[in-house]
Structures are given as structure tokens and as C-alpha cells.
C-alpha atoms as a printed R data frame, in Angstrom:
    type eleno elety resid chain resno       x       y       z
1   ATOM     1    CA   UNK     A     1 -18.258 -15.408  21.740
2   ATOM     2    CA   UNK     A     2 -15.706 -18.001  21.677
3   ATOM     3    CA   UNK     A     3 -17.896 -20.074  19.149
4   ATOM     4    CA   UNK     A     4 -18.342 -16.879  16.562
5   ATOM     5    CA   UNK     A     5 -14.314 -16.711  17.094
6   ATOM     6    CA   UNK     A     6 -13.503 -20.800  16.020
7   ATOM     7    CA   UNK     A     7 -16.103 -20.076  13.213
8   ATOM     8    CA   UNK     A     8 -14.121 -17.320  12.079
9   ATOM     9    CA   UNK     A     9 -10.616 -18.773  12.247
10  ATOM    10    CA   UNK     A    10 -12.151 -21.649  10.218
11  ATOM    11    CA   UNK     A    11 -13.103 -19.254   7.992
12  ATOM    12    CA   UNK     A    12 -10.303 -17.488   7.321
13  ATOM    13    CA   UNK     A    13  -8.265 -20.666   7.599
14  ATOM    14    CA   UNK     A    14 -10.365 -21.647   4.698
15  ATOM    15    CA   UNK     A    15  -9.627 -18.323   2.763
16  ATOM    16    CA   UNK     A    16  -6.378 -18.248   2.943
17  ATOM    17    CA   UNK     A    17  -6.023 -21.812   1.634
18  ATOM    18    CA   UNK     A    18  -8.335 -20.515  -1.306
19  ATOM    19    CA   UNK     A    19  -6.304 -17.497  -2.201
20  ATOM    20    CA   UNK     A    20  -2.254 -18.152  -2.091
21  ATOM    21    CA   UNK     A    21   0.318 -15.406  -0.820
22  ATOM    22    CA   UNK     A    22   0.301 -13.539  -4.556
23  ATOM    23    CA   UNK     A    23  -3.373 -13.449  -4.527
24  ATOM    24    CA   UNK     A    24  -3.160 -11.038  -1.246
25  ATOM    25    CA   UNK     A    25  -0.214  -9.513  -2.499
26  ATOM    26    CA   UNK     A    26  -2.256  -7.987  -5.526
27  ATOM    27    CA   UNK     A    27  -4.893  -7.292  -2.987
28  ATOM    28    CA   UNK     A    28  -2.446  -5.258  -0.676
29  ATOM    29    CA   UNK     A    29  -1.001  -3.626  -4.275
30  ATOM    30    CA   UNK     A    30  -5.068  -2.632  -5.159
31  ATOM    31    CA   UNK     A    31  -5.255  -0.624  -2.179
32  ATOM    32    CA   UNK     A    32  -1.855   1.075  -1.887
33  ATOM    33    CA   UNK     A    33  -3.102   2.111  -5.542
34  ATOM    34    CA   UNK     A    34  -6.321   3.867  -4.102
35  ATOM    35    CA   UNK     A    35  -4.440   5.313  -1.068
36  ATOM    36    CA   UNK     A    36  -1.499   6.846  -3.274
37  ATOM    37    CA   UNK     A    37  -4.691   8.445  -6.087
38  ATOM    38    CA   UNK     A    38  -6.249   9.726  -2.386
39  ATOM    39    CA   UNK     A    39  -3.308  11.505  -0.974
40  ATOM    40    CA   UNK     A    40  -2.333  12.600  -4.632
41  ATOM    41    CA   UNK     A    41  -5.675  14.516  -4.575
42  ATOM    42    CA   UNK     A    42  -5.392  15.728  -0.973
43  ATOM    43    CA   UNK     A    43  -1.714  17.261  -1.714
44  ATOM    44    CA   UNK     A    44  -3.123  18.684  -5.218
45  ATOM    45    CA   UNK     A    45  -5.227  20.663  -3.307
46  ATOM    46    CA   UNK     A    46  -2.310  21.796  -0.947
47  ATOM    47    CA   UNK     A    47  -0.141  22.477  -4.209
48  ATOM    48    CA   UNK     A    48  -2.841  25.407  -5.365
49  ATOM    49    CA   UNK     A    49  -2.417  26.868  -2.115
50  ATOM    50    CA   UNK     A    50   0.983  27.943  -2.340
51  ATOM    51    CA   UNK     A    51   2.627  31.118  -2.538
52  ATOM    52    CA   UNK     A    52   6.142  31.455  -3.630
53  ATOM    53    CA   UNK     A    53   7.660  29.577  -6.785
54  ATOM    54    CA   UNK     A    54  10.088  27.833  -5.160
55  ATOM    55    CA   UNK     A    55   7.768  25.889  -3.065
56  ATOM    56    CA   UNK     A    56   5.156  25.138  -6.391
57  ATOM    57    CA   UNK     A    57   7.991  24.250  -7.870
58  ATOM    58    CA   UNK     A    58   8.387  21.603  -4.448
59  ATOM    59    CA   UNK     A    59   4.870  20.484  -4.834
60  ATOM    60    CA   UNK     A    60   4.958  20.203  -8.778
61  ATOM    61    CA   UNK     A    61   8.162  17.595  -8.486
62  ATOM    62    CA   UNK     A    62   6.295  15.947  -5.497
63  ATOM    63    CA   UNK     A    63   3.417  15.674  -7.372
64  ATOM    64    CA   UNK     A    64   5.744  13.965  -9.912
65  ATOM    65    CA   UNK     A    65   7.135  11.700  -7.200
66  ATOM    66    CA   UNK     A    66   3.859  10.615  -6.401
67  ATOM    67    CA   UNK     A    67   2.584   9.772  -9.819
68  ATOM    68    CA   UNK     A    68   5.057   7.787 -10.172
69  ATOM    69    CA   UNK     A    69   5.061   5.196  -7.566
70  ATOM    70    CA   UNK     A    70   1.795   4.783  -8.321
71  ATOM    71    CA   UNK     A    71   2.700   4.115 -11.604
72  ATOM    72    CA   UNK     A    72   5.517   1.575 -10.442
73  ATOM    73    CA   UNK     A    73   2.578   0.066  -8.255
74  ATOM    74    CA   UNK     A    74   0.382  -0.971 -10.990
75  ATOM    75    CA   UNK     A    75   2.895  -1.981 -12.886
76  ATOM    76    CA   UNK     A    76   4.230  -4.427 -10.082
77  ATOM    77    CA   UNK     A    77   0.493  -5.420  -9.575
78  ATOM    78    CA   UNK     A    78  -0.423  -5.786 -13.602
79  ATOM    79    CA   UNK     A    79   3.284  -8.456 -13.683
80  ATOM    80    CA   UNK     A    80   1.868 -10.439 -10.966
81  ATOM    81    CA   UNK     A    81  -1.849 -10.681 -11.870
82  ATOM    82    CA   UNK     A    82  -0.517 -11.468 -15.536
83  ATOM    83    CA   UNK     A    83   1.359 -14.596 -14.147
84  ATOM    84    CA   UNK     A    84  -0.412 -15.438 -11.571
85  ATOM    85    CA   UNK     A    85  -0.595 -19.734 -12.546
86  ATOM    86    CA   UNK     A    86   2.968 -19.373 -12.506
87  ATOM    87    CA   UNK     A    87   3.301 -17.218  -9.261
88  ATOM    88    CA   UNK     A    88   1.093 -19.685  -7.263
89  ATOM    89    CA   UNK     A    89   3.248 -22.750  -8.765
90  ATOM    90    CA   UNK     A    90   6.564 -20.714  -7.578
91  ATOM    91    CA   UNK     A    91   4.956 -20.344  -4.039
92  ATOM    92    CA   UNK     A    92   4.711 -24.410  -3.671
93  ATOM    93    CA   UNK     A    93   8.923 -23.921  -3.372
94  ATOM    94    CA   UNK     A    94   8.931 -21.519  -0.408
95  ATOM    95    CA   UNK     A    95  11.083 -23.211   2.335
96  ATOM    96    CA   UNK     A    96   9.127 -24.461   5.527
97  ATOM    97    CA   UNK     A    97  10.606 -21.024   7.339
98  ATOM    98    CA   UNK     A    98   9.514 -18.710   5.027
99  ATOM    99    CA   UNK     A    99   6.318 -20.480   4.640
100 ATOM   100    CA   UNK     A   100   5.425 -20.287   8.244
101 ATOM   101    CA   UNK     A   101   6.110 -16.422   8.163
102 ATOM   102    CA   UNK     A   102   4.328 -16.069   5.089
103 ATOM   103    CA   UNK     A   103   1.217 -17.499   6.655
104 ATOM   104    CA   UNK     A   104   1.755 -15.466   9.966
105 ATOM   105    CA   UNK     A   105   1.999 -12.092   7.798
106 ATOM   106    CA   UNK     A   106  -1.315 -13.319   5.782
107 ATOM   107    CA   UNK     A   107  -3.493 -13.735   8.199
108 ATOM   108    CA   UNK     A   108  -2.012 -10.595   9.722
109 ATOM   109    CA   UNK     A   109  -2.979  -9.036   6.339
110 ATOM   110    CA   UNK     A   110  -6.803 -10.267   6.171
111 ATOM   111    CA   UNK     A   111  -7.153  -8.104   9.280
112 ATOM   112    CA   UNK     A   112  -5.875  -5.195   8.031
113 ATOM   113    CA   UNK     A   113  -7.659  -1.708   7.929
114 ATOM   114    CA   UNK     A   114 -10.375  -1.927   4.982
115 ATOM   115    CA   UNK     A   115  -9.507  -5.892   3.899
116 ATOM   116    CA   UNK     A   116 -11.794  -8.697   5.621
117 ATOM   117    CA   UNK     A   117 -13.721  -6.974   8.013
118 ATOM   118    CA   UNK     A   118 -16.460  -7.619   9.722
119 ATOM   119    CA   UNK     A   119 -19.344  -4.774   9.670
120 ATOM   120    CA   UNK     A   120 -19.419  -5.252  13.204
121 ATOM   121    CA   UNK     A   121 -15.568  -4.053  13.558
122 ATOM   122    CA   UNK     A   122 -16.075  -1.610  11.372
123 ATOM   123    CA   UNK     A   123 -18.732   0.217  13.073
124 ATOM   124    CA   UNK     A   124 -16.239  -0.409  16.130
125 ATOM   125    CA   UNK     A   125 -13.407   1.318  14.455
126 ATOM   126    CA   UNK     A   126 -15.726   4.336  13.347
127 ATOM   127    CA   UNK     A   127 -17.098   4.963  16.662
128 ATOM   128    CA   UNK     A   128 -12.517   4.843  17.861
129 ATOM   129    CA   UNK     A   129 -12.130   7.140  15.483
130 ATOM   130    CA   UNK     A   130 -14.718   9.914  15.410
131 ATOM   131    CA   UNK     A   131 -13.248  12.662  17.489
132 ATOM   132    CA   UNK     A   132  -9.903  11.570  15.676
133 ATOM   133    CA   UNK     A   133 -11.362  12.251  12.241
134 ATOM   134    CA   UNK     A   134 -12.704  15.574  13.841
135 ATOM   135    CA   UNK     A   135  -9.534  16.502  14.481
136 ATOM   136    CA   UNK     A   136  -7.856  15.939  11.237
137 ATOM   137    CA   UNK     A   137 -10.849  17.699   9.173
138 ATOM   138    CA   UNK     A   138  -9.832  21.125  10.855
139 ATOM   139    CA   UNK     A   139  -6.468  21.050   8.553
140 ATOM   140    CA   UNK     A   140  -5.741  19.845   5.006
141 ATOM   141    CA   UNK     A   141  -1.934  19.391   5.996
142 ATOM   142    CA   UNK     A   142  -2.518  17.259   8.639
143 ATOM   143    CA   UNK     A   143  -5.164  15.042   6.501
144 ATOM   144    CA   UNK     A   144  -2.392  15.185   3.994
145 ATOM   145    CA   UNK     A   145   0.390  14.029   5.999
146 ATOM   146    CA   UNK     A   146  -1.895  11.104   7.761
147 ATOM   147    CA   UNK     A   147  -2.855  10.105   3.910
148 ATOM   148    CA   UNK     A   148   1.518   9.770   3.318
149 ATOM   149    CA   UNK     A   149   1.939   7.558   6.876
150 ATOM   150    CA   UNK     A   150  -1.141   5.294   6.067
151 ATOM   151    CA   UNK     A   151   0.315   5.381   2.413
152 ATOM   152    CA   UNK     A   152   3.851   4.294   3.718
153 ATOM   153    CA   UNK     A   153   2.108   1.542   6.018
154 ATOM   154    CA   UNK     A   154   0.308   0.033   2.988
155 ATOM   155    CA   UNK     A   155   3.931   0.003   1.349
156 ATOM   156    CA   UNK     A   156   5.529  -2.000   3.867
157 ATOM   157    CA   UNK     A   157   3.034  -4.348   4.100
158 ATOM   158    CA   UNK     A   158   2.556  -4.925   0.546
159 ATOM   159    CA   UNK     A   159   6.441  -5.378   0.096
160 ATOM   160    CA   UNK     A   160   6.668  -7.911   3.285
161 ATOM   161    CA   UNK     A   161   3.848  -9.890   0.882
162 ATOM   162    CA   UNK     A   162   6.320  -9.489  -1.854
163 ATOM   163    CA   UNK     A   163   8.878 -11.533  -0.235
164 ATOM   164    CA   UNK     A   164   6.275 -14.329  -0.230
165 ATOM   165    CA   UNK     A   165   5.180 -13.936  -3.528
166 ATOM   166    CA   UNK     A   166   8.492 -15.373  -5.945
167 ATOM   167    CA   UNK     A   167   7.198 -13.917  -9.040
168 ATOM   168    CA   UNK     A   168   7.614 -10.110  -7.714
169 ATOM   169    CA   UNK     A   169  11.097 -10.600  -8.072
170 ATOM   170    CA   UNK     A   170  10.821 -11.330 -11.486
171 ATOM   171    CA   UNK     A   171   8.315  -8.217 -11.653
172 ATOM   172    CA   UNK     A   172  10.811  -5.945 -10.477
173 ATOM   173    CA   UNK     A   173  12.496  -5.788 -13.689
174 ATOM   174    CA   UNK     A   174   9.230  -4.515 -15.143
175 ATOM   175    CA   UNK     A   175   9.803  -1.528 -12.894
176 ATOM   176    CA   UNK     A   176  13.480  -0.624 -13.250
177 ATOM   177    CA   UNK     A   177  13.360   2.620 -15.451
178 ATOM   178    CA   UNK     A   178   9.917   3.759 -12.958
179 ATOM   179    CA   UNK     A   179  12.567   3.390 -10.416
180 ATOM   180    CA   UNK     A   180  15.482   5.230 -11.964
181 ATOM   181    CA   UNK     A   181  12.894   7.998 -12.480
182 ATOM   182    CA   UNK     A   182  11.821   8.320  -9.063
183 ATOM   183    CA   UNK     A   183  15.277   8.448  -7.655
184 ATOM   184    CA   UNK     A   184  16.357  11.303 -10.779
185 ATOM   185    CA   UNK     A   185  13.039  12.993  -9.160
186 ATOM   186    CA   UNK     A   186  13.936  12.371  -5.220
187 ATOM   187    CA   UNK     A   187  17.454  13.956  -6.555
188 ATOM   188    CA   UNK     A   188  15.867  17.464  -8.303
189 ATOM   189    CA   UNK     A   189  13.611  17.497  -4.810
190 ATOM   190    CA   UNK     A   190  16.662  17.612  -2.483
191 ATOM   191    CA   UNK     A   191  18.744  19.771  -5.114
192 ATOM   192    CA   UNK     A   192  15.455  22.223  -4.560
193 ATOM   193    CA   UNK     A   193  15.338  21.831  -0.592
194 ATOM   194    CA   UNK     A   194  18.350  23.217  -0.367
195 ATOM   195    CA   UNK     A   195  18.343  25.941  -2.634
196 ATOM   196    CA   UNK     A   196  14.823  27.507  -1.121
């Protein structure tokens, strides 16, 4: 057991000197991608469900909301991945500090849910989470709502890569007006909260 565990830090050791901290920063952006088009579908459904206007009207501006960071999540991604030469030359000036961190939260990241596992955890994690997944089939809100928190966990992780990735904050001009339109959107939402 012990041996199978050295063989796999080596490995990953060996990975993560491969791939820098921008590299798994695009990774982390690919899947909040997939997780955002997911929950978009599960809260479509949701949306056609509805019975008064005031609450399609909800859904049809959080539908909005949605679309949109996804869109401000490829476009992040798409800056990166364009630049990536120069983003791995900018991560050669992290301080010592932030470098040590960086590498903590990496190899914190290889292990996360869906990236680097090993079929043998995975089968683990399936046989965890069967009478969980039970319980979430029996209603589309609550599959909806886990979709947002595992959506939001992606998001934090991906933007604690960002800090060790130098070339997202260069990227974040790329996503300025996204942003202004999400926050215009998150505006008309609350404006409609409190009128229904």
C-alpha cells in the first residue's frame, strides 16, 4: 500500500512539473464550463415548469445570468490557452510564498472530483454516493440546486488557480463588458425579487 502511494506521489510530482499552474488553471476553467452547460439544462427544465409570469420572468433573467458566466468562462479560458508560452514564462516570477501555495493548491487540484483519478477511487466514490444520488433523483430542485453548489465550488477553485496563473490578470480585461452585463442582470433579478 505504502509502495502504490510513493509511486503515485512520484507520479504526480512528475505531472505537475510537466504541466505549470496555467495549464491546470484551463483544466479547472474546462470543467466549470461543463458544470455551468449541466445545471443550465437542469434549471431549463425547472424554467418550463413554472406557473406565474413573474417567476418565468425569474427563471428567463437567471437563465440569462447563467449564460453568461459561462460565456465569461470561456472567454477567461480561450485568453489563457491563447498565451499560454507567455503565461508559463510569467509563472517563473511567482515569489517563493506564492509559489509554495501554488503548488499546495495544485496538487490539491489533481485530486479533485472528476480530474486525476484513479478508477479504483472512482468506483469508491460511486459506491459513497449511491443512496445520495437516490436521494437527489426524487426532485429536480434539489438536483438543481446541488448542480449551483458544485458549480460555485468549481468557481472558487478555478479562481484560487487564477491567482497562480499571472496572465489571468491580464485576461480579465477580456471579460470586463461580460462582467458589467452580469451585474446589469444580477440588478433586473433583485429589482424582480422584490416586486413578486
Amino acid at each position: 500500500m505504502r509502495a502504490l502511494f510513493l509511486l503515485l506521489s512520484s507520479m504526480i510530482a512528475r505531472l505537475l512539473a510537466e504541466h505549470g499552474f496555467c495549464v491546470d488553471y484551463i483544466k479547472c476553467m474546462e470543467i466549470l464550463e461543463e458544470k455551468q452547460r449541466h445545471c443550465l439544462t437542469l434549471e431549463e427544465n425547472l424554467r418550463l415548469r413554472q406557473s406565474t409570469s413573474c417567476s418565468r420572468r425569474r427563471w428567463e433573467i437567471k437563465l440569462e445570468l447563467n449564460g453568461l458566466h459561462m460565456r465569461r468562462a470561456e472567454l477567461a479560458r480561450d485568453c489563457v490557452q491563447k498565451s499560454i508560452d507567455i503565461a508559463e514564462e510569467g509563472e517563473k516570477t511567482l515569489d517563493r510564498d506564492t509559489l509554495e501555495k501554488c503548488e499546495s493548491l495544485s496538487r490539491k487540484f489533481f485530486f479533485a472530483p472528476g480530474v486525476g483519478r484513479t478508477s479504483a477511487s472512482i468506483k469508491e466514490r460511486k459506491k459513497r454516493s449511491a443512496s445520495k444520488k437516490k436521494a437527489f433523483n426524487n426532485s429536480r430542485k434539489s438536483r438543481a440546486a446541488d448542480c449551483r453548489i458544485e458549480t460555485k465550488q468549481w468557481h472558487k477553485q478555478c479562481s484560487a488557480l487564477a491567482r497562480c496563473c499571472p496572465q489571468t490578470q491580464e485576461c480579465k480585461a477580456v471579460t470586463l463588458s461580460i462582467m458589467d452585463q452580469i451585474n446589469d442582470e444580477r440588478a433586473k433579478l433583485q429589482s424582480l425579487k422584490d416586486e413578486c
